[in-house]
N, C-alpha and C positions, 0 to 999 in steps of 0.2 A: 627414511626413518618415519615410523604411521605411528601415532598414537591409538593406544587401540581402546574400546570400550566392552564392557561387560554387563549382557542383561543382569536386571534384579526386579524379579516378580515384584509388584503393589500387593501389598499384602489386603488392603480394604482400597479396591474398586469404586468402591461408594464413594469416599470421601472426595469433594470436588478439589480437592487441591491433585489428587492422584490424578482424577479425571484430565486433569489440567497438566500432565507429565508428558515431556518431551519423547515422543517416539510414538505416540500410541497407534498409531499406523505405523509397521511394521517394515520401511521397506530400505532399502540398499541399492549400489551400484549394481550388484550380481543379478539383482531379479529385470534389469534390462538391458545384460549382457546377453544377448541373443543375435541369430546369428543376421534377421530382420533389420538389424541397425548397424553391421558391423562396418557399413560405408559412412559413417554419421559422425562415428569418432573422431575421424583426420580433418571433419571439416572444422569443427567445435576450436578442436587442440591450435589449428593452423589461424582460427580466427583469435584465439586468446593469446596467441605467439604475437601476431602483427600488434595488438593492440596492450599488450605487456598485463593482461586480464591474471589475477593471481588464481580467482575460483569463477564456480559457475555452478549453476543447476539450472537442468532444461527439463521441462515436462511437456508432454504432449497432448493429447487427447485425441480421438475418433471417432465418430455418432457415439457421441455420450462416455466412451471409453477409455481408462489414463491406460495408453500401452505403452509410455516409455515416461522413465525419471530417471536421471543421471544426474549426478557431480560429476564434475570436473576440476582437478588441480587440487587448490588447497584455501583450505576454511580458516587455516591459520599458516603462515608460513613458518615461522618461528618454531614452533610446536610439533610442524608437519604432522597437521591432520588434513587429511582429505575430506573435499567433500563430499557430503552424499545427499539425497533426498531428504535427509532428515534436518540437513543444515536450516537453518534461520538468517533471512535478510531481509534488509529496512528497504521497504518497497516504497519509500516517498508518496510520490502523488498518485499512486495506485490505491493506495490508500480514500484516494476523493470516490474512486468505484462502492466502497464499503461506505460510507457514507452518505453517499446517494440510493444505495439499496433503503440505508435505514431511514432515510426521509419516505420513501415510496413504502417501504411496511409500516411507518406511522401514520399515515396517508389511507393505506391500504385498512387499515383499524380503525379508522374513523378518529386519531388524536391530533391530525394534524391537516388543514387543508395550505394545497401549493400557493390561495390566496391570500393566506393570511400575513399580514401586516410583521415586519420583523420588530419595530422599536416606537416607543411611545407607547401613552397608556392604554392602548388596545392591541399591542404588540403581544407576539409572544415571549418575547423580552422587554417584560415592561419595569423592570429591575428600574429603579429611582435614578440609577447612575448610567442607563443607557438613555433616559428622557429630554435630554438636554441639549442636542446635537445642534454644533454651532449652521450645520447646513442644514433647512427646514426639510429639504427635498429627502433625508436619510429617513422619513415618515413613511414615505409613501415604497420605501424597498420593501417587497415582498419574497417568503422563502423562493418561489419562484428564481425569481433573481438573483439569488446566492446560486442556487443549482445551477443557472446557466451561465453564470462569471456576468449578469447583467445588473450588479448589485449597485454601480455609479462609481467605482475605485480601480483604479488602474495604476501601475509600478512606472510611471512618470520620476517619480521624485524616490523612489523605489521601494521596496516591497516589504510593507508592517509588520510581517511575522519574520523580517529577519535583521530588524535594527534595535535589538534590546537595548544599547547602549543609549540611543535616541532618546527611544520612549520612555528608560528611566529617568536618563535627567530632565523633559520635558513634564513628565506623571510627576515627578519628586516620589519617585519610591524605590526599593532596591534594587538587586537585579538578585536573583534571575525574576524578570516580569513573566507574568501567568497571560495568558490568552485573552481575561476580561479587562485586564487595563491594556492591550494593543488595541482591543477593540474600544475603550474609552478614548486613546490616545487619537484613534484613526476617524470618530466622532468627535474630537476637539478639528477638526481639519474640515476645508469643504470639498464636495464631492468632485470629482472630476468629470462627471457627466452626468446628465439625471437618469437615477434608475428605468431601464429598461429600452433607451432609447443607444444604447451603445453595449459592445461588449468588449471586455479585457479579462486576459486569465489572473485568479485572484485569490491567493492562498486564503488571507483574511475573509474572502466569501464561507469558504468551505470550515476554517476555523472557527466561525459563528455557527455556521449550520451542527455546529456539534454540541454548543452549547444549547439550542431549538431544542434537539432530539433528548438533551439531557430534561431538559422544561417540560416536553411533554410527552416524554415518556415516566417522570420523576426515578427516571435512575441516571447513574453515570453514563455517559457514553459509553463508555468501555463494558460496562455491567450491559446494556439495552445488547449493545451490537453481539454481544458474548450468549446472551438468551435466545437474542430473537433473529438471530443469524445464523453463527458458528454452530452452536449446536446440536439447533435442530437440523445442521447440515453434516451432524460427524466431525467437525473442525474443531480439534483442540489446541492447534499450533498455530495460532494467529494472537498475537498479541504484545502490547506496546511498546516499545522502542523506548530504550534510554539513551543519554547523551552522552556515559562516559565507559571507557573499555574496563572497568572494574563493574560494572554495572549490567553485563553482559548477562541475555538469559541464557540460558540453558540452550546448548548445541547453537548458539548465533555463532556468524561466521565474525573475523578479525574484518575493518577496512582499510583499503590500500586507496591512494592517490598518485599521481605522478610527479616523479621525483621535480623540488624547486617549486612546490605547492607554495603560496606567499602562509603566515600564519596568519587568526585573530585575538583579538581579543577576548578570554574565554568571558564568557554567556555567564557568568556567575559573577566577576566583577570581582574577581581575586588580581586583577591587574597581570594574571602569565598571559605569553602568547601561545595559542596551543594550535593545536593542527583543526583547520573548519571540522571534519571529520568525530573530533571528538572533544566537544568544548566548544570552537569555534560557531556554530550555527546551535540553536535552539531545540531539537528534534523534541522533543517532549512536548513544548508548549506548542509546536504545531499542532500537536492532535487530530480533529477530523481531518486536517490536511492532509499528513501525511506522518501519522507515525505509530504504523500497524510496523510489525516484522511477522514475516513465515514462511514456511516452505514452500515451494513451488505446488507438492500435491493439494495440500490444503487451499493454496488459493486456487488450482483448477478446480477443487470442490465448489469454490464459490463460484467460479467466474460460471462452471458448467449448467448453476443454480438459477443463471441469470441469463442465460444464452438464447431464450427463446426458439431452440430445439425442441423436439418430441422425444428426444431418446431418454429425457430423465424429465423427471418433476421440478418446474421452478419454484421457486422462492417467491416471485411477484408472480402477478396477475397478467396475462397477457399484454394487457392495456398498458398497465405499468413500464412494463419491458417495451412497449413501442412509442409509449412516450419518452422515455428514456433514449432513445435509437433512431426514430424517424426522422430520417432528414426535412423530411416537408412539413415540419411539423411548428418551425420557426420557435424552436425550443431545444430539439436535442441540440450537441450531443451534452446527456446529464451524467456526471459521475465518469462515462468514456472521452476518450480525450478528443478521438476522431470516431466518426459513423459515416461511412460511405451506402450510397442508394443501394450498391449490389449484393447488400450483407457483412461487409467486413465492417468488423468494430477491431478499434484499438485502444490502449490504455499505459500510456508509461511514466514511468516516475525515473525521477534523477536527484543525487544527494552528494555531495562531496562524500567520494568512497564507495558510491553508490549507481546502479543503474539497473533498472527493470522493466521486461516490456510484455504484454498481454496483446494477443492477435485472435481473434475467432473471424474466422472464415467459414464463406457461405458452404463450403462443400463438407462440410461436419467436422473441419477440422479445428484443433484448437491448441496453440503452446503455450509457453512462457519461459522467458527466461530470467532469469535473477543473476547479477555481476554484485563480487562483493569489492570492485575495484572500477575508479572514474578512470573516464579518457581524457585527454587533453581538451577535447570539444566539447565538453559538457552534454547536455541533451543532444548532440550531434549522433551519439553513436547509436543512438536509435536506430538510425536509417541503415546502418552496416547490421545489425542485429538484426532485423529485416529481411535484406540482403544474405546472412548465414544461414536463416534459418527454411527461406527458400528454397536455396542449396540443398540445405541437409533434407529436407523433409522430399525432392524431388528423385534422390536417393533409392527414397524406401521402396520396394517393387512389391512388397508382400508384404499386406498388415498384417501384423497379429491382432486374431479375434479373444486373447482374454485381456483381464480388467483387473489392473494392480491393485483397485479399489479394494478388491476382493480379499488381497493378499494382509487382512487381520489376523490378530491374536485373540484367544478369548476374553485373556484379562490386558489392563495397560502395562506397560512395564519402561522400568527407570533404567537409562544408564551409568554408570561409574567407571571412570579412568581407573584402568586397573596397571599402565604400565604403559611403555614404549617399547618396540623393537622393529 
């Protein structure tokens, strides 16, 4: 039983909220049902079988090219919709990639240098309530720093952007806490190592770098990366993740967990215990961290923008992209998770409910996969996603030479649930 939807032309194009409408790239399972991938299917299906995966979207790419975007399963189980290309998932820490672009194009524009001072009164948060830090050493952290998890904070005592309940009764304020008081709470504390002489991965790094990019760019985060990113790159289906399943945007997929998940205490401080999933964990207040949602196409739009290929135009300046990515450069990897010497960069995120992982490889190729359902192993299943995706892609004997990209509409257009059958 599919739930099925029904275009409805945007009658005014123009207006940025249309602009902003779920679908506007045009594409479905049929347009890569071809006969190029028909070995690809049983790998997909057999890997979501062992691993109890409810859905799935895989996009590929080629020198520069998206030849394959598939769903898999289902977006909602309940519902029985399937997924397609057009589904939406909370990409986590994929999300630090998008963040790290927009430090390198504020950079890139002359509003931000990677030297400059994060806190105190020459900071570029030099806000009155970040001036105080009970450890002197939190002066001398530079954006630098934040990018490369070199920032002096490490998840010892464990990880600031996911103990609202902490922070509020040590802040004395309510919940749900906002990003500026973890980050005050996490300056009432001293540092675990002095900036730049150590590194630890550090959501809190990348949560500050979004308030920077807000500073000096003087727009919202979400506004800056929405202009000076999405945009100018044709991406209209990347955008912020909320915490609760009534809150859901437009074609996001449902999230599954495995069954005997423990509850939390939801993030809002109504005293229920809810599933991590939805309530449980903070996703909003991550922000730069991690709480982009999109489609697979859309993010190959960007990751292709940032790929340091010749087959399309980037986004950064060559420079940019290899300071980003050079290993010998005692800085990368920035925004990717892993940069290996021979070319492969990687990028993944993981969320209760959640898993997604980003691969460009040296020989032009490029996927991604998005799961709207955890494994038992947490970040573990990375390496099996890996592992699938080697499979499937070893597969293909004969690329197709067109380009899904191409597969537009003149104007945008809206969906509506028109029924089930």
């Amino acid at each position: 039983m599919l739930a099925r939807y029904s275009p409805i032309a945007v009658e005014n194009p123009g207006n940025p909220s249309d602009r902003m409408a779920p679908a506007y790239i045009r594409l479905t399972n049929t347009d890569s049902s071809v006969s190029e991938f028909e070995s690809c299917s049983p790998v997909i299906n057999s890997f979501m079988k062992k691993w109890t995966i409810q859905g799935a979207s895989v996009a590929i790419a080629r020198d520069g090219k998206l030849v394959y975007a598939r769903g898999f399963g289902y977006a909602d189980t309940a519902a029985g919709i399937e997924t397609q290309p057009y589904s939406k998932f909370r990409i986590a820490s994929i999300s630090k990639l998008v963040t790290a672009v927009a430090i390198m194009k504020l950079r890139e524009e002359g509003k931000l240098s990677l030297d400059d001072r994060v806190f105190g009164p020459d900071g570029v948060l030099n806000d009155s309530c970040f001036c105080y830090p009970r450890d002197k050493r939190a002066f001398n952290i530079t954006v630098a720093h934040l990018l490369s998890h070199e920032g002096g904070w490490s998840q010892r005592y464990g990880d600031q952007m996911f103990m609202p309940h902490l922070v509020a009764s040590q802040m004395k304020c309510d919940l749900p806490v906002d990003t500026r008081t973890i980050v005050r709470f996490a300056l009432s504390k001293r540092l675990h190592f002095s900036p730049g002489t150590g590194r630890s991965y550090s959501n809190l790094g990348y949560s500050i770098l979004g308030l920077i990019i807000e500073k000096a760019s003087g727009l919202s985060y979400e506004e800056y990366c929405r202009t000076a990113i999405f945009e100018p790159l044709g991406i209209f289906d990347i955008v912020p993740a909320k915490n609760l399943p009534d809150q859901k945007a437009p074609f996001e997929v449902t999230y599954y967990e495995p069954a005997g998940m423990p509850l939390k205490p939801s993030v809002y401080g109504t005293g229920e215990m809810v599933p991590v999933r939805y309530g449980g964990n903070d996703v909003e207040t991550l922000g730069a961290a991690g709480y982009w949602l999109a489609t697979a196409p859309d993010l190959m739009r960007l990751v292709l923008a940032v790929d340091g290929f010749d087959f399309n135009d980037d986004i950064l300046t060559d420079s940019s992209i290899n300071l980003m990515t050079d290993v010998n450069n005692e800085f990368s990897p920035v925004g990717w998770k892993t940069t290996y010497e021979n070319g492969t960069w990687i990028r993944t995120g993981s969320f209760a409910g959640t898993a997604a992982m980003v691969k460009r490889q040296p020989d032009g190729l490029t996927w991604i996969v998005l799961l709207n359902t955890s494994a038992w192993n947490g970040p573990g299943i990375h390496s099996y996603v890996n592992r699938m995706m080697s499979t499937m892609v070893s597969k293909v004997m004969d690329w197709p030479k067109y380009n899904l990209f191409d597969n537009t509409l003149p104007v945008p257009i809206r969906f509506e649930l028109t029924g089930i059958n």
